[in-house]
C-alpha atoms as one frame of an Amber mdcrd trajectory, in Angstrom:
protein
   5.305  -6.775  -6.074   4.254  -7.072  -9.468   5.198  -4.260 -11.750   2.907
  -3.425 -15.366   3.761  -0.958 -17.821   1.230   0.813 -20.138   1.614   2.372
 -22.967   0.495   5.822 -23.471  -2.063   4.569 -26.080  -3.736   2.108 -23.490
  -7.090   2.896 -22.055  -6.634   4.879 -18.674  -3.522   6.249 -19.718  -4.114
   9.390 -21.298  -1.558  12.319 -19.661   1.427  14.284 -19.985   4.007  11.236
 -18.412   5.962   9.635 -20.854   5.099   6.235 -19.520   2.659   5.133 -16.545
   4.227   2.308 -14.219   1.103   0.089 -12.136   2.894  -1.537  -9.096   0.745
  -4.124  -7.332   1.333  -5.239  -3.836  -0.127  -8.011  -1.570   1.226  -5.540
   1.234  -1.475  -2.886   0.358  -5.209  -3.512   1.685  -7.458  -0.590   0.565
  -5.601   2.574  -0.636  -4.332   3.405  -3.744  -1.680   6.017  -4.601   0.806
   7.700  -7.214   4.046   9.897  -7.285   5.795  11.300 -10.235   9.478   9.697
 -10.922  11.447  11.491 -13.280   9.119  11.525 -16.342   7.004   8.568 -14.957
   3.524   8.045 -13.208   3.758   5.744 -10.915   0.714   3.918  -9.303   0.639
   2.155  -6.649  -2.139  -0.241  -5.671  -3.739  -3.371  -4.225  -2.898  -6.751
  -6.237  -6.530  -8.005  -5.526  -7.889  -5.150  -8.017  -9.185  -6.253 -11.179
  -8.072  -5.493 -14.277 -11.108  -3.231 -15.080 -10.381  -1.498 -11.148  -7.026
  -0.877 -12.413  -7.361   1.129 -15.541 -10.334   3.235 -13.184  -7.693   4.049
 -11.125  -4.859   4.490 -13.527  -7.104   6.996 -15.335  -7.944   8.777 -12.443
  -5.118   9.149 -10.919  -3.394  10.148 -13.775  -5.952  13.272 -14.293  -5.180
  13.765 -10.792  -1.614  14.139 -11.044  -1.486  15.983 -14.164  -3.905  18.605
 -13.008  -0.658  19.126  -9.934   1.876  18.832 -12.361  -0.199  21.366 -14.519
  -0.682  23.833 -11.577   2.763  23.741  -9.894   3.916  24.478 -13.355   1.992
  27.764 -13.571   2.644  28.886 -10.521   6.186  27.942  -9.737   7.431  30.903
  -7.354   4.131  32.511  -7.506   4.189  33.420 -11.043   0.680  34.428 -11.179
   0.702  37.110  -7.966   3.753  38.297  -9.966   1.580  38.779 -12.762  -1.283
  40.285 -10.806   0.583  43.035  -9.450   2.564  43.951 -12.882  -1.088  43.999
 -14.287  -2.590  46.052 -10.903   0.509  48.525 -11.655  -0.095  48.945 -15.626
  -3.789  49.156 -15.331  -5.234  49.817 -12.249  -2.840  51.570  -9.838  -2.662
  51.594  -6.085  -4.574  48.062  -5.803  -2.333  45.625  -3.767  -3.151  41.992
  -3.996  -1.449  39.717  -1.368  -1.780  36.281  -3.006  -2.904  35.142  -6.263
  -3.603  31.060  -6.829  -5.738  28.184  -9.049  -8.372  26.464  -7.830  -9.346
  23.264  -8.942 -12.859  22.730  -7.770 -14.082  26.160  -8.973 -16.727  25.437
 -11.754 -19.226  28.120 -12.059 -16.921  31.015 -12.419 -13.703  31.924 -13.734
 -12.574  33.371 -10.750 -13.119  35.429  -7.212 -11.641  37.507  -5.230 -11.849
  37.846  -1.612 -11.377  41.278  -0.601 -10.517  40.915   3.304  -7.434  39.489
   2.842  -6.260  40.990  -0.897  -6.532  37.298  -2.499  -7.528  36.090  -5.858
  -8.679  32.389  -7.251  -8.805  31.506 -10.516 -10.364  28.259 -12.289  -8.115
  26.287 -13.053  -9.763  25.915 -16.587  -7.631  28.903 -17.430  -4.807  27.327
 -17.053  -5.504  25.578 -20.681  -6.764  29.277 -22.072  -4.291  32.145 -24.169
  -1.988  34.455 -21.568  -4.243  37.423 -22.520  -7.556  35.580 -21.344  -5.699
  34.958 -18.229  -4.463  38.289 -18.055  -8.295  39.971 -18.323  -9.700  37.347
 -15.486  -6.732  39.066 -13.167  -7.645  42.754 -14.125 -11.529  41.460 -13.677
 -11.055  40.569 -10.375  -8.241  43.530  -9.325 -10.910  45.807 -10.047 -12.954
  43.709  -7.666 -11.007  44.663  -4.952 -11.391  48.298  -5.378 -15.341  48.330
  -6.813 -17.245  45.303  -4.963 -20.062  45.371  -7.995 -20.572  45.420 -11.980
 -20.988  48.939 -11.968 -19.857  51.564 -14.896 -17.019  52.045 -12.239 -15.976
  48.971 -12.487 -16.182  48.695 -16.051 -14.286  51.544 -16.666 -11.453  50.632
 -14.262 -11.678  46.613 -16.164 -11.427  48.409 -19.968  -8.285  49.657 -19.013
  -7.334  46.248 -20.103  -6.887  46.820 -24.154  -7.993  43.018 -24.240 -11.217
  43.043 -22.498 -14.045  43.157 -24.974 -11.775  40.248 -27.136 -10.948  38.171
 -23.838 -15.102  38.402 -22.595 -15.465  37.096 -26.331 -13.350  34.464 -25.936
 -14.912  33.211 -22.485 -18.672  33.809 -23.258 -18.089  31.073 -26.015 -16.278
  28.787 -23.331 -19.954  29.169 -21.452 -18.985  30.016 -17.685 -20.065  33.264
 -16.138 -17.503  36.050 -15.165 -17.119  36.148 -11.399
């Protein structure tokens, strides 16, 4: 098994790991894969690949693996229903939400809720985005759960917020529609 290590600087390589290990094996036919080791990516793939191949893969996996680390991180322990219900509580009242998590492939909104079973998903684009932006995409869709619509209801239940007009501000420039 050959064994290469890239610097951070090398093309492919961009992430959050402090170094990014390539391990080649004869063993492995077709798939390619990657774990975290301490504070090391480590990928694991084919030795027939090409050079070119490799640095595809290196890139993409480490996106891949960085957008997990990224998520676990801000949700560890379900830090954001946690949040959800301390903002339901200060702003909003009797609202229960049962589960609150990111979603990677969301790309037209910055988030949903599904009222049926009390759940919210946010973009995972917030993730990058000031606390208080999060914060107002939560109270947006708490108040979803208790008004279905855009109405003046809901608008007066979502400007409870302080934040609200500053935080739509902030995401109309980012260009994605409110869900």
């Amino acid at each position: 098994m050959a064994l290469n290590r890239l610097p951070l600087d090398a093309p492919g390589a961009e992430s959050e790991f402090a170094r990014v290990e390539v391990r080649r094996s004869a063993r492995r036919k077709k798939t390619v894969s990657a774990e975290i080791v301490g504070d090391a990516l480590v990928i694991s793939l084919p030795q027939r690949l090409s050079r070119a191949d490799e640095r595809e893969w290196v890139a993409k996996m480490a996106a891949r693996m960085s957008e997990r680390k990224k998520r676990d991180r801000l949700n560890s322990d379900g830090a954001l229903t946690v949040r959800a219900r301390e903002l339901a509580g200060r702003y909003l009242g009797a609202v229960q939400v049962k589960d609150v998590a990111w979603i990677a492939t969301q790309q037209s909104r910055w988030g949903y809720c599904v009222p049926a079973d009390s759940s919210i998903r946010l973009s995972l684009a917030l993730a990058d985005y000031p606390a208080w932006v999060r914060d107002y995409v939560i109270v947006h869709e708490l108040a979803h759960l208790i008004v279905p619509d855009h109405s003046e209801r809901f608008w007066k239940l979502v400007n409870r917020y302080p934040l609200t007009e500053r935080a739509r501000g902030f995401l109309i420039a980012k260009g994605m529609e409110e869900g």
